[in-house]
N, C-alpha and C positions, 0 to 999 in steps of 0.2 A: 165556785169561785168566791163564794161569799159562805160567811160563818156569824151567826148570832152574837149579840154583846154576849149575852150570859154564858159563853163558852168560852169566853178570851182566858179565863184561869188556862186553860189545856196548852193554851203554848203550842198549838198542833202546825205544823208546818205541811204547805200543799204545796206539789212542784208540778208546774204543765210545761213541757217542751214543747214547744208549736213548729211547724216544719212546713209551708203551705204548700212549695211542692212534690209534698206526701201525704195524703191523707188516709193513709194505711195505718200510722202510725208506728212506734219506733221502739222495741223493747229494751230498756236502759236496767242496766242490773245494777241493785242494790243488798246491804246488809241490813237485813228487816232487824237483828239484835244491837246493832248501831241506831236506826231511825225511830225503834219504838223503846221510850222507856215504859209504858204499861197502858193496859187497857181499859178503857170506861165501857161497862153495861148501861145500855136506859133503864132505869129505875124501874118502869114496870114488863120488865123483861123476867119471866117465867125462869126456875130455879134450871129448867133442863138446858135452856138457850145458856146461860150462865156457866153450866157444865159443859156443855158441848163449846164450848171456847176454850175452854182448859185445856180442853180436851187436844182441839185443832191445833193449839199454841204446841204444845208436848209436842205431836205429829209433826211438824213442821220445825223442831230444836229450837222453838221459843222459851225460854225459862224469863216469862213477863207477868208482873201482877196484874189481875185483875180484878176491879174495882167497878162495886154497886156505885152510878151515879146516884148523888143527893142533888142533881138541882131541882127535882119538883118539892122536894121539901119545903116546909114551910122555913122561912126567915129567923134567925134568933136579932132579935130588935136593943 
């Protein structure tokens, strides 16, 4: 329910439907090429993990970039 400052650049929108009496929960269909415009890797994320997202994306008719995060980078001042 909560996201770090240093991530407000992503613009990432989180949706919970709450229903109390259900607690099964509730499958709501969505177009994942509508909700996602591209992917962020964690920066020390291993080159295979990076590939195997591509990968997944292709599988599932995503055509989404994905993108080495820089926030552990150091600062340009």
């Amino acid at each position: 329910m909560y996201k770090r400052k240093s991530y407000e650049h992503e613009k990432e929108l989180r949706a919970v439907i709450m229903n109390r009496n259900n607690s099964q929960g509730k499958i709501v269909k969505v177009d994942l090429n509508i909700l996602i415009n591209r992917v962020y890797v964690a920066p020390n994320s291993k080159k295979w993990f990076y590939e195997l997202l591509k990968k997944t994306l292709v599988r599932f008719g995503l055509s989404k970039e994905v993108i080495n995060s820089v926030i552990d980078k150091s600062p340009l001042y």
